[in-house]
C-alpha positions in Angstrom: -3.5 11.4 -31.6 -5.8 8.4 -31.4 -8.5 8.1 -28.9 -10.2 5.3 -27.8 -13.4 5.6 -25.7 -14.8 2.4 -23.8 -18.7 2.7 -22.4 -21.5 0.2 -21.4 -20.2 -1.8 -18.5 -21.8 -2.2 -15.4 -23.3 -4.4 -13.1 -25.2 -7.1 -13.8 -26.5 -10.7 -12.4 -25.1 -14.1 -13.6 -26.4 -15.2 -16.9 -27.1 -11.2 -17.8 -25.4 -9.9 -21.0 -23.7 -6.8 -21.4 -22.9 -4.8 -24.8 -20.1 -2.9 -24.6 -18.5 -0.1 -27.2 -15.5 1.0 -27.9 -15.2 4.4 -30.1 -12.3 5.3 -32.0 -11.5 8.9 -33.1 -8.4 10.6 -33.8 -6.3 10.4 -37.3 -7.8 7.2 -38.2 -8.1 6.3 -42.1 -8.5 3.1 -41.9 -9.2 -0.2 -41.0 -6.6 -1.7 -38.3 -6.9 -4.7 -36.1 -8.3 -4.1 -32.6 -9.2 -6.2 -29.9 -10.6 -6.1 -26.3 -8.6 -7.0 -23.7 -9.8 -7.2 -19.8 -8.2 -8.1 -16.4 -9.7 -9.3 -12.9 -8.1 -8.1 -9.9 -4.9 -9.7 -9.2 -4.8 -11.5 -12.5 -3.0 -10.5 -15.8 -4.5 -8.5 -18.8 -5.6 -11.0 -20.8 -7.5 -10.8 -24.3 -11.1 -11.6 -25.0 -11.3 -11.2 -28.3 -9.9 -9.4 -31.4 -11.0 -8.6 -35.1 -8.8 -8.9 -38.0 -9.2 -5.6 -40.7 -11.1 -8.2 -42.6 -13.5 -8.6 -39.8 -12.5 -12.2 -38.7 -13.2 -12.8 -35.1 -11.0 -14.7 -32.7 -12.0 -15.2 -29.0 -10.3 -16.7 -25.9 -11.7 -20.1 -25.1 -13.3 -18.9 -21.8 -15.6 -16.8 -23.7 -16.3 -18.8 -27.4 -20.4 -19.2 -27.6 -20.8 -16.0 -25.1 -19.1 -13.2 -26.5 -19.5 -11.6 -30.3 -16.9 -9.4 -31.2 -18.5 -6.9 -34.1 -17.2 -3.5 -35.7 -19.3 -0.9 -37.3 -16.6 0.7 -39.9 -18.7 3.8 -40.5 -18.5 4.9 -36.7 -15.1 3.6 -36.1 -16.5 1.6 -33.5 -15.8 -1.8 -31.7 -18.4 -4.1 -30.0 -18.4 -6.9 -27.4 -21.9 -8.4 -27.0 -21.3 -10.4 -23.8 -24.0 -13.3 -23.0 -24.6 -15.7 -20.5 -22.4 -13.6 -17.7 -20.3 -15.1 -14.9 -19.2 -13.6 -12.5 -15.7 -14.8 -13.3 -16.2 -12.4 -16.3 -15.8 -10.0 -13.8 -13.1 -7.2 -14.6 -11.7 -4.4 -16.0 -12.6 -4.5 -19.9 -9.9 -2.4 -22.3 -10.2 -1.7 -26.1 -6.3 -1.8 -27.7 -5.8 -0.7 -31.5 -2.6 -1.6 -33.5 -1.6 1.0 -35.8 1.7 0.1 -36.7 4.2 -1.8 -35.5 5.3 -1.2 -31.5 2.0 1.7 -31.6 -0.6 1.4 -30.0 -3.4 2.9 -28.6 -5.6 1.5 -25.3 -8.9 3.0 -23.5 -9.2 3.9 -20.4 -11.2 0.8 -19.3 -14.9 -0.2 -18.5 -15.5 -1.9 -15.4 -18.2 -4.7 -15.6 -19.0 -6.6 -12.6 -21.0 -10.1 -12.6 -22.4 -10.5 -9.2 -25.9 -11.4 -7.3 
């Protein structure tokens, strides 16, 4: 079974940055698209960013120019640098990786919280 394992949320002011990881263990031989995904109380999931198995980044307008998505391929590990924080940044951040068609894995979730 695959794991995924989110860390490095928190709290932190307005204009703060965060770096957040997202490890990936399990029967994993490859490369696969993954992506990081968050939601805010009483909103929708929605996705922050993903990276292709190539390593091409895509990002959700609300977050282009503060968020790097990166991958380190020998750790099996995602990143999310996140810069110049708001507070409407403020959620529950998710790592999701695509397998195979309808399979798919999620993390349990990292909590980061903008706020003065």
């Amino acid at each position: 079974q695959v794991q995924l394992v989110e860390s490095g949320g928190g709290l932190v002011q307005p204009g703060g940055s965060l770096r957040l990881s997202c490890a990936v263990s399990g029967s994993i031989f490859t490369i696969y698209p993954m992506g990081w995904y968050r939601q805010a109380p009483g909103k929708e999931r929605e996705l922050v960013a993903d990276i292709t198995t190539g390593g091409n980044p895509n990002y959700a307008d609300s977050v282009k120019g503060r968020f790097t998505i990166s991958r380190d391929i020998a750790k099996n590990t995602v990143f999310l640098q996140m810069n110049s924080l708001k507070p409407e940044d403020t959620g529950v951040y998710y790592c999701r990786i695509v397998v195979h068609v309808h399979v798919e894995f999620w993390g349990q979730g990292t909590q980061v919280t903008v706020s003065s």
